[in-house]
Gaussian input, Z-matrix of N, CA and C with variables (Angstrom, degrees):
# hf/3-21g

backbone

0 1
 N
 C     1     B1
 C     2     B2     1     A1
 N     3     B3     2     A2     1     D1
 C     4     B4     3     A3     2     D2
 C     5     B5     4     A4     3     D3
 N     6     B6     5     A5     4     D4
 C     7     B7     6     A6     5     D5
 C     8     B8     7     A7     6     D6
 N     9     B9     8     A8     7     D7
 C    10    B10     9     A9     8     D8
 C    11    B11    10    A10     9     D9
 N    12    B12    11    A11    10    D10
 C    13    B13    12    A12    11    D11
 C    14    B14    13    A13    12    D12
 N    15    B15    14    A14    13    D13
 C    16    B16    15    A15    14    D14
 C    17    B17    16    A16    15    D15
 N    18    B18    17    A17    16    D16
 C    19    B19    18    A18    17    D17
 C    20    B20    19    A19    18    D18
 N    21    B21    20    A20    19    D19
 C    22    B22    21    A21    20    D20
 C    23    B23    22    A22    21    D21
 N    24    B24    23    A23    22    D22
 C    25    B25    24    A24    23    D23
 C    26    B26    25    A25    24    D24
 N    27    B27    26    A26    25    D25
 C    28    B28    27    A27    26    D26
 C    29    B29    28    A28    27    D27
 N    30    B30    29    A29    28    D28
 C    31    B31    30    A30    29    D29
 C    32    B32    31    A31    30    D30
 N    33    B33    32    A32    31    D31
 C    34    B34    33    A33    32    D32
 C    35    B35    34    A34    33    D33
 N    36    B36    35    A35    34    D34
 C    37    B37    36    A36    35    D35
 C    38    B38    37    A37    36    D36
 N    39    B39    38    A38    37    D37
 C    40    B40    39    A39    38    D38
 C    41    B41    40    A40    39    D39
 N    42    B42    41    A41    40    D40
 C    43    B43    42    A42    41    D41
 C    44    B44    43    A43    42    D42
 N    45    B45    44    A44    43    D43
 C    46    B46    45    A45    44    D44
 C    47    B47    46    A46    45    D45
 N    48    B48    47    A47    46    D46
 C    49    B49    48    A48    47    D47
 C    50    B50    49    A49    48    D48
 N    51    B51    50    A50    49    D49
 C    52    B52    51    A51    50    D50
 C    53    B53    52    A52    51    D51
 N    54    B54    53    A53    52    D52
 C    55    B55    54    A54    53    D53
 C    56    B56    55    A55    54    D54
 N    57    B57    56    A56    55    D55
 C    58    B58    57    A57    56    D56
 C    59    B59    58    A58    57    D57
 N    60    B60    59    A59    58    D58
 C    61    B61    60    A60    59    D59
 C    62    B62    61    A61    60    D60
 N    63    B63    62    A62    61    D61
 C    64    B64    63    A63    62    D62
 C    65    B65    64    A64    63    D63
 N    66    B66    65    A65    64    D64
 C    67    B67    66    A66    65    D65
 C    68    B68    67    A67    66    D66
 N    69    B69    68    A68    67    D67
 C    70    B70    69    A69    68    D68
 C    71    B71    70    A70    69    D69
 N    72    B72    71    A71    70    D70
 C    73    B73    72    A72    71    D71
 C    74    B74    73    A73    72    D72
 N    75    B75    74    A74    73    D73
 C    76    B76    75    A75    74    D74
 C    77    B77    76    A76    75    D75
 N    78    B78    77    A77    76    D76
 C    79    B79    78    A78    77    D77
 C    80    B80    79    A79    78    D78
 N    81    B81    80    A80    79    D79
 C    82    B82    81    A81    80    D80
 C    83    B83    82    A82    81    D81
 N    84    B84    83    A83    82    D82
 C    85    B85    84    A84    83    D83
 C    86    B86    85    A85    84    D84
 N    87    B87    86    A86    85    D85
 C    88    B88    87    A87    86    D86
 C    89    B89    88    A88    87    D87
 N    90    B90    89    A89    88    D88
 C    91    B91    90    A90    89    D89
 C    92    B92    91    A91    90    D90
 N    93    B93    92    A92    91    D91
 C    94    B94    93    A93    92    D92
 C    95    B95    94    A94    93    D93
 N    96    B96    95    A95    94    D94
 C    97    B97    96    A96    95    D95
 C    98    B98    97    A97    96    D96
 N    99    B99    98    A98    97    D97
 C   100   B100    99    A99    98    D98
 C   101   B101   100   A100    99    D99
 N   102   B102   101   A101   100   D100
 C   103   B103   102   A102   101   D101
 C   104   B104   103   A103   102   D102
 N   105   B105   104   A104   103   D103
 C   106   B106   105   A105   104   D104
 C   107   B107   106   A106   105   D105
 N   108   B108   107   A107   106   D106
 C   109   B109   108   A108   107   D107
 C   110   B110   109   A109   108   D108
 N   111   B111   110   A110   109   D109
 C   112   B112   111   A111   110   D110
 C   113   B113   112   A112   111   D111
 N   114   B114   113   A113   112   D112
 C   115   B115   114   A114   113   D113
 C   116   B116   115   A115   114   D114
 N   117   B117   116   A116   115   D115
 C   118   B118   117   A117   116   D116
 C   119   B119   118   A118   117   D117
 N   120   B120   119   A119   118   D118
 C   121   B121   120   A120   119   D119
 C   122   B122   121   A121   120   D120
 N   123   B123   122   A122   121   D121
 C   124   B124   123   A123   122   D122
 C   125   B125   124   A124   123   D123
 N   126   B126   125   A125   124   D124
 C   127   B127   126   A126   125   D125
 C   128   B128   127   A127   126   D126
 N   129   B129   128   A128   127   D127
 C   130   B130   129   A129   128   D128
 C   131   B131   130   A130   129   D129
 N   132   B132   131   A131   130   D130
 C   133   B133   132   A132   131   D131
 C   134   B134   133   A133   132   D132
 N   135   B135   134   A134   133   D133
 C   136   B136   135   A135   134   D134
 C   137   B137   136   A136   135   D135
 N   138   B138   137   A137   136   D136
 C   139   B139   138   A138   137   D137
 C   140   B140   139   A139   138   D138
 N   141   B141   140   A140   139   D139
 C   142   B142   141   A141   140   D140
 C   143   B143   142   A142   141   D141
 N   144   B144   143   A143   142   D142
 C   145   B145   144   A144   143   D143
 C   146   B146   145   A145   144   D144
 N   147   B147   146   A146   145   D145
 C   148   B148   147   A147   146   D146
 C   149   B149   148   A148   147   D147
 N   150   B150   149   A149   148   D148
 C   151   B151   150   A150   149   D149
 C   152   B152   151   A151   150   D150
 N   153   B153   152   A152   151   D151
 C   154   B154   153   A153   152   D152
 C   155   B155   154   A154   153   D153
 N   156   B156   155   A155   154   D154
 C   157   B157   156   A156   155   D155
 C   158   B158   157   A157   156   D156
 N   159   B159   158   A158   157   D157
 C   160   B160   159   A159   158   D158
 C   161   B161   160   A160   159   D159
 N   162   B162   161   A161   160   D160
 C   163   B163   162   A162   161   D161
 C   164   B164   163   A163   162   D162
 N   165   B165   164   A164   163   D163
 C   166   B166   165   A165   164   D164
 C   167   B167   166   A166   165   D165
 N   168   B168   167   A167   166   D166
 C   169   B169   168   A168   167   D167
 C   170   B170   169   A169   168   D168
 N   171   B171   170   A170   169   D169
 C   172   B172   171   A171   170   D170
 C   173   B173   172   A172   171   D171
 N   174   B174   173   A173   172   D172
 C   175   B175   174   A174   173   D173
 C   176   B176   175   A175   174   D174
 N   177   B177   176   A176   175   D175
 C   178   B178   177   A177   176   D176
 C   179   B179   178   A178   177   D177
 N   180   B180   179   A179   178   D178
 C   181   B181   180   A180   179   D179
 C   182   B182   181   A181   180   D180
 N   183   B183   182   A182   181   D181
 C   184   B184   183   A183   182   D182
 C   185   B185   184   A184   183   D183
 N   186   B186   185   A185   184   D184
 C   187   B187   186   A186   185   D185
 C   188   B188   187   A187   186   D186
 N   189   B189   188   A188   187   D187
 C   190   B190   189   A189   188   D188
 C   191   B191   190   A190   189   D189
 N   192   B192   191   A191   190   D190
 C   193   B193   192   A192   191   D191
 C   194   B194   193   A193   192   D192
 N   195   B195   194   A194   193   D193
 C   196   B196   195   A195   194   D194
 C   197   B197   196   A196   195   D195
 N   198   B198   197   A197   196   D196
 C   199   B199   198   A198   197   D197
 C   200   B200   199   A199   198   D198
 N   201   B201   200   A200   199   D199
 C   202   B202   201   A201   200   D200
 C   203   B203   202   A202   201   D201
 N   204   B204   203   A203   202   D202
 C   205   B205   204   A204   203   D203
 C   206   B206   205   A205   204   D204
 N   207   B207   206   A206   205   D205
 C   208   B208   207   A207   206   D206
 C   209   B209   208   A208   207   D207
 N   210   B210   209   A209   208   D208
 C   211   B211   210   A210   209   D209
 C   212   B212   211   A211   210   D210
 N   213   B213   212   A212   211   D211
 C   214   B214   213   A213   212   D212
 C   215   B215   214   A214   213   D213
 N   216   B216   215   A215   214   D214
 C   217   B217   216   A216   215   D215
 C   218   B218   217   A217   216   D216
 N   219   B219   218   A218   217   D217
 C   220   B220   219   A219   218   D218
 C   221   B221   220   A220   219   D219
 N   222   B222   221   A221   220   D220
 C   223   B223   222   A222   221   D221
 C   224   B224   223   A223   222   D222
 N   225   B225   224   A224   223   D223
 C   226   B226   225   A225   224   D224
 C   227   B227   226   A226   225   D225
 N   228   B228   227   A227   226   D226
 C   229   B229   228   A228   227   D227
 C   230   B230   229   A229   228   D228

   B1=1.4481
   B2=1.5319
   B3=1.3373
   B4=2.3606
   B5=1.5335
   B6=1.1179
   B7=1.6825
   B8=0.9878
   B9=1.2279
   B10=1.6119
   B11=2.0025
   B12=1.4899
   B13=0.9161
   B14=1.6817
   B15=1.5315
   B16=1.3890
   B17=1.5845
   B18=1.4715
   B19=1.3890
   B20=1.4707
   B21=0.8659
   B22=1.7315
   B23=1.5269
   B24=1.1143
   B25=1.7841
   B26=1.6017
   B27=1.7945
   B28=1.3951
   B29=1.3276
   B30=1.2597
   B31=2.2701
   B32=1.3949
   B33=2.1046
   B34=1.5495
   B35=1.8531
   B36=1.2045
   B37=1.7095
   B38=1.4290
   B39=1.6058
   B40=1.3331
   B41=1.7325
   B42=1.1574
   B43=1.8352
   B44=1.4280
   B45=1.8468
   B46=1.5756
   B47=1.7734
   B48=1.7695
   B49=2.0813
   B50=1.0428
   B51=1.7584
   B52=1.4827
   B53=1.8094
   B54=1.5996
   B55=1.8302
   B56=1.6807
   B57=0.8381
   B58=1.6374
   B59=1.4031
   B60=1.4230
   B61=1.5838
   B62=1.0326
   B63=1.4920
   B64=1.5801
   B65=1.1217
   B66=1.6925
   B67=1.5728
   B68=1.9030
   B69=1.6964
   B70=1.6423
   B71=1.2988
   B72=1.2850
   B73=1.7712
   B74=1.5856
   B75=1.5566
   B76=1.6902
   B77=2.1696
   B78=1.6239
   B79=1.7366
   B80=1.4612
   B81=1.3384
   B82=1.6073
   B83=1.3699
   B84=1.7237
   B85=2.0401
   B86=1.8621
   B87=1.4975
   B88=1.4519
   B89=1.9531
   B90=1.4965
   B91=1.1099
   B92=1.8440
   B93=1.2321
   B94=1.4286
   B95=1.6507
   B96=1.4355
   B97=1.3164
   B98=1.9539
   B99=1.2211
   B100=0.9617
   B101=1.6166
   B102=1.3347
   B103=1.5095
   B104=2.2952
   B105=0.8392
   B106=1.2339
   B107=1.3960
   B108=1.8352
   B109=1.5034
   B110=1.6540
   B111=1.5972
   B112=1.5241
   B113=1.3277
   B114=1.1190
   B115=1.5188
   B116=1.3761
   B117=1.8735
   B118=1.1723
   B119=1.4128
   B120=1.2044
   B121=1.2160
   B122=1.2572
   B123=1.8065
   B124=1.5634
   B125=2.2845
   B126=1.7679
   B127=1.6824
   B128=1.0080
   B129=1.6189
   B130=1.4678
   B131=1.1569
   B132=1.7385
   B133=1.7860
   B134=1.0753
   B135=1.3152
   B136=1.6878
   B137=1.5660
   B138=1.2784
   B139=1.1918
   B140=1.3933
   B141=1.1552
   B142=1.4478
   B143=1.6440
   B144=1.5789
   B145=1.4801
   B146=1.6356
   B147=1.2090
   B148=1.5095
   B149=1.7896
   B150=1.3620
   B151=1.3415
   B152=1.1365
   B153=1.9253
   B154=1.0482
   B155=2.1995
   B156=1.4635
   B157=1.5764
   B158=1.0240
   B159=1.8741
   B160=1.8513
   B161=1.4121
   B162=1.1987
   B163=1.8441
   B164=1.8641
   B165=1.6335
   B166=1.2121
   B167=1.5092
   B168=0.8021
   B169=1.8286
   B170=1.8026
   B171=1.4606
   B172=1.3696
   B173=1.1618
   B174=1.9028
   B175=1.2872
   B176=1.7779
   B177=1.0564
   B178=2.2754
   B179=1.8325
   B180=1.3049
   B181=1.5925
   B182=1.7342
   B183=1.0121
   B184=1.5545
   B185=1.7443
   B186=0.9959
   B187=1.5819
   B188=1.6804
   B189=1.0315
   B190=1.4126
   B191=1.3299
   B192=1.3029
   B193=1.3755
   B194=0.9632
   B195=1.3077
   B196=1.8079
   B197=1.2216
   B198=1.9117
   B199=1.6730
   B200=1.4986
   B201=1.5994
   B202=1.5187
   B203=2.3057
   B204=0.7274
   B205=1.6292
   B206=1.2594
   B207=1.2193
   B208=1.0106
   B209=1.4539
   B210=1.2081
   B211=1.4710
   B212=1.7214
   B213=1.2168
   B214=1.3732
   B215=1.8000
   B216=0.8816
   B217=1.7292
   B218=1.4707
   B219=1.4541
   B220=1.3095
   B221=1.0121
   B222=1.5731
   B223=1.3280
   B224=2.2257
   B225=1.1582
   B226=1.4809
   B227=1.4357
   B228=0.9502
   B229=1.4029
   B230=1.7756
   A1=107.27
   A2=92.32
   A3=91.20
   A4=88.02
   A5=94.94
   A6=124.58
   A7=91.02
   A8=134.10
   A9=144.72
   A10=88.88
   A11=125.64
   A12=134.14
   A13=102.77
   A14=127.37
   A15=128.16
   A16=100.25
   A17=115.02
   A18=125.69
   A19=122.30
   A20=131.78
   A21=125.66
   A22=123.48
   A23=113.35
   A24=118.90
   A25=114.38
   A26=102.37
   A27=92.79
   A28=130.09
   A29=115.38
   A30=132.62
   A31=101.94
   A32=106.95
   A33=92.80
   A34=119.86
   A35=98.92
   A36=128.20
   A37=104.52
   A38=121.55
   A39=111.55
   A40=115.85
   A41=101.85
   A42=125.35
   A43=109.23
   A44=121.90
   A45=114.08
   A46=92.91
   A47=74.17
   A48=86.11
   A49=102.83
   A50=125.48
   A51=130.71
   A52=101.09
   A53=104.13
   A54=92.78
   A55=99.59
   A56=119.06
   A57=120.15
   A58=113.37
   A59=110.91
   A60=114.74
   A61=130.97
   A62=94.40
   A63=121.56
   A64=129.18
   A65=95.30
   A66=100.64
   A67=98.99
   A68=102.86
   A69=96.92
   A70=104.67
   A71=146.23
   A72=125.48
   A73=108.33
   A74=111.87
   A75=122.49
   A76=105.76
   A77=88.37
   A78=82.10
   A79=121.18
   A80=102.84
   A81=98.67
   A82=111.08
   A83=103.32
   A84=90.80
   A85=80.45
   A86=119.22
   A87=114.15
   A88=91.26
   A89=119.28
   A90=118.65
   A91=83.47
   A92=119.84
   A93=126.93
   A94=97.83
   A95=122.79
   A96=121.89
   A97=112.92
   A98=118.00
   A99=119.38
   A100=139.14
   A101=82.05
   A102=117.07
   A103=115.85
   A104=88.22
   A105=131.83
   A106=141.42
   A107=95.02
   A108=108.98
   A109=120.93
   A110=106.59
   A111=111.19
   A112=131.25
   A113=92.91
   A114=105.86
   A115=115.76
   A116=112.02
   A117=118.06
   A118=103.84
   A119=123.50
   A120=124.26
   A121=125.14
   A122=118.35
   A123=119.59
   A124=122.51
   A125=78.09
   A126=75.56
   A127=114.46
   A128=135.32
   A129=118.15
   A130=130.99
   A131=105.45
   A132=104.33
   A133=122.59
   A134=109.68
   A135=102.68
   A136=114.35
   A137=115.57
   A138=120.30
   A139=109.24
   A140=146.62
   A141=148.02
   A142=115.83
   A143=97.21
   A144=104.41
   A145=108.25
   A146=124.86
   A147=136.93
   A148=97.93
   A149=110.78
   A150=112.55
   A151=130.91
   A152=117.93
   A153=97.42
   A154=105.66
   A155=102.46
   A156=85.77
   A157=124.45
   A158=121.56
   A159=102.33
   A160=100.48
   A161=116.43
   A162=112.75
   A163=113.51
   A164=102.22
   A165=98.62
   A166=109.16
   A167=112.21
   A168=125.46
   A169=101.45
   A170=118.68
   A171=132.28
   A172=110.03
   A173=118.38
   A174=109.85
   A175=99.58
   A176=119.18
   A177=105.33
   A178=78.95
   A179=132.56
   A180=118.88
   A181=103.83
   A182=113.33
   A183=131.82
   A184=104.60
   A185=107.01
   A186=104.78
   A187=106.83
   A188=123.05
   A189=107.58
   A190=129.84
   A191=135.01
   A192=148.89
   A193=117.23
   A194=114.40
   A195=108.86
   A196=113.35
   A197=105.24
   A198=109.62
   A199=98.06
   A200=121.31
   A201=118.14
   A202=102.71
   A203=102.12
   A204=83.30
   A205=115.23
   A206=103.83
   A207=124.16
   A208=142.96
   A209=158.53
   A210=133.33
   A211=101.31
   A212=105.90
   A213=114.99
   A214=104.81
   A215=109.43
   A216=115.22
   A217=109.00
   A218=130.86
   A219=124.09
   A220=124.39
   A221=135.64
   A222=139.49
   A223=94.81
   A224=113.79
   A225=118.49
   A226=115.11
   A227=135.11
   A228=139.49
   A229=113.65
   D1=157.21
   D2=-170.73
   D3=-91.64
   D4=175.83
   D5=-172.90
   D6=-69.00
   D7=-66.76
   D8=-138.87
   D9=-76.40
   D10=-52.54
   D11=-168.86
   D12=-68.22
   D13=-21.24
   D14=-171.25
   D15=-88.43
   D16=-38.86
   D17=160.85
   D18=-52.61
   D19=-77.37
   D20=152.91
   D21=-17.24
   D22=-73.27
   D23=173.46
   D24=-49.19
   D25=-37.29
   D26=172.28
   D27=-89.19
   D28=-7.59
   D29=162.44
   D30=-67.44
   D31=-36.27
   D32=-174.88
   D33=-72.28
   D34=-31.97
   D35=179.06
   D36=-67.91
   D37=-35.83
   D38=171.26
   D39=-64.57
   D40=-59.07
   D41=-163.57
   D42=-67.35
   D43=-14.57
   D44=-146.67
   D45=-133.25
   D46=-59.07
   D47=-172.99
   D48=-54.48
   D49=-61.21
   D50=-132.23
   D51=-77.18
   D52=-24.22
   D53=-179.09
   D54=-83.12
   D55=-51.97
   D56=169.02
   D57=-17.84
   D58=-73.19
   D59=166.96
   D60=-20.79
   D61=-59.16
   D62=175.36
   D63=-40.37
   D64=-50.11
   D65=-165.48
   D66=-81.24
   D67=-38.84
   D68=177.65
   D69=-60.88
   D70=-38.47
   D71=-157.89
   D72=-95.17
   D73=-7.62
   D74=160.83
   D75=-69.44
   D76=-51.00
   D77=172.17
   D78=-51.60
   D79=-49.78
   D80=-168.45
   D81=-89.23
   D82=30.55
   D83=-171.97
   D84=-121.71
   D85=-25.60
   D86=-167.14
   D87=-76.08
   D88=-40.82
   D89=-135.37
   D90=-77.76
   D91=-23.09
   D92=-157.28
   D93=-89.93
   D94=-44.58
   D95=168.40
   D96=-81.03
   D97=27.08
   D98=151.43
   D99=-105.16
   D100=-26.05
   D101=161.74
   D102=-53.14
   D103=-47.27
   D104=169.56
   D105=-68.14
   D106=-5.11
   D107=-178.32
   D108=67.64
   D109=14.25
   D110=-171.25
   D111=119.98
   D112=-49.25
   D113=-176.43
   D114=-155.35
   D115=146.53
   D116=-173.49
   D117=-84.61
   D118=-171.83
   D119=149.53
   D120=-68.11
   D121=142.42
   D122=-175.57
   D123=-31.57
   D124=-52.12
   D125=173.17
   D126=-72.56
   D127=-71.49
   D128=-175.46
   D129=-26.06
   D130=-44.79
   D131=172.09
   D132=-60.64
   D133=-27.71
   D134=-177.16
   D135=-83.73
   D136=-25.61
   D137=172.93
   D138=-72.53
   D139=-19.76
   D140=-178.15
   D141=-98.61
   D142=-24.70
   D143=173.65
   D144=-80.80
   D145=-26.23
   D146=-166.59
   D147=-84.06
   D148=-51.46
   D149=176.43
   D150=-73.28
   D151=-10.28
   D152=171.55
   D153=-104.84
   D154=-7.68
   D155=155.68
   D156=-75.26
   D157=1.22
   D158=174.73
   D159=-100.77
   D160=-31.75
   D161=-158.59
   D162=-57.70
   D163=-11.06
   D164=-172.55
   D165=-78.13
   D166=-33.61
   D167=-158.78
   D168=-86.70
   D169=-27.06
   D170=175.88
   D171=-34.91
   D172=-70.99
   D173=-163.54
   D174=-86.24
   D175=12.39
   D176=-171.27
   D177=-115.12
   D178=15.96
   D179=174.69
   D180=-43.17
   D181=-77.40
   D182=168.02
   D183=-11.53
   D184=-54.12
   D185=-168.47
   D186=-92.42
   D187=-26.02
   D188=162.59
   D189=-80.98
   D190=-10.60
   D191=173.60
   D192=-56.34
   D193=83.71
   D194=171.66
   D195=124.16
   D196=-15.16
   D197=-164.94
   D198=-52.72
   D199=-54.72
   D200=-159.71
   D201=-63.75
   D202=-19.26
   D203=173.77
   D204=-85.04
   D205=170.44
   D206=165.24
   D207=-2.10
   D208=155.89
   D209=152.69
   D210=-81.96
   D211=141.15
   D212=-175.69
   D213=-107.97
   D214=-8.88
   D215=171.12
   D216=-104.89
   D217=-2.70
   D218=158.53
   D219=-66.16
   D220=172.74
   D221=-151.24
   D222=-139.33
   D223=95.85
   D224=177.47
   D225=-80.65
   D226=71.02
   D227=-152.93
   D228=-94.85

């Protein structure tokens, strides 16, 4: 994939995916501490809150790497 094209997918993944996520891993974190009478316990929450801000970025690693440099197939003449 081109730079320019890894740049795009990743503005689209910022602006579109990342609230989407959001709103699904807020559903399944209220629906799970409801279950629960409200609230989990301090650790579990934090452990579930930590995992679900990393798990998103896990599988798009590939596509953000590098977006902020440079183009490396341009020609600086």
């Amino acid at each position: 994939m081109s730079h320019k094209a890894r740049k795009r997918w990743a503005l689209v993944v910022l602006l579109i995916g990342l609230p989407v996520y959001i709103f699904v891993a807020n559903e399944i974190f209220v629906r799970a501490t409801l279950e629960n009478n409200g609230r989990l316990a301090v650790g579990w929450e934090l452990i579930v809150v930590v995992a679900i801000g990393v798990l998103w970025v896990l599988p798009l690693k590939w596509l953000f790497i590098g977006v902020g440099q440079a183009d490396p197939d341009s020609r600086d003449d």
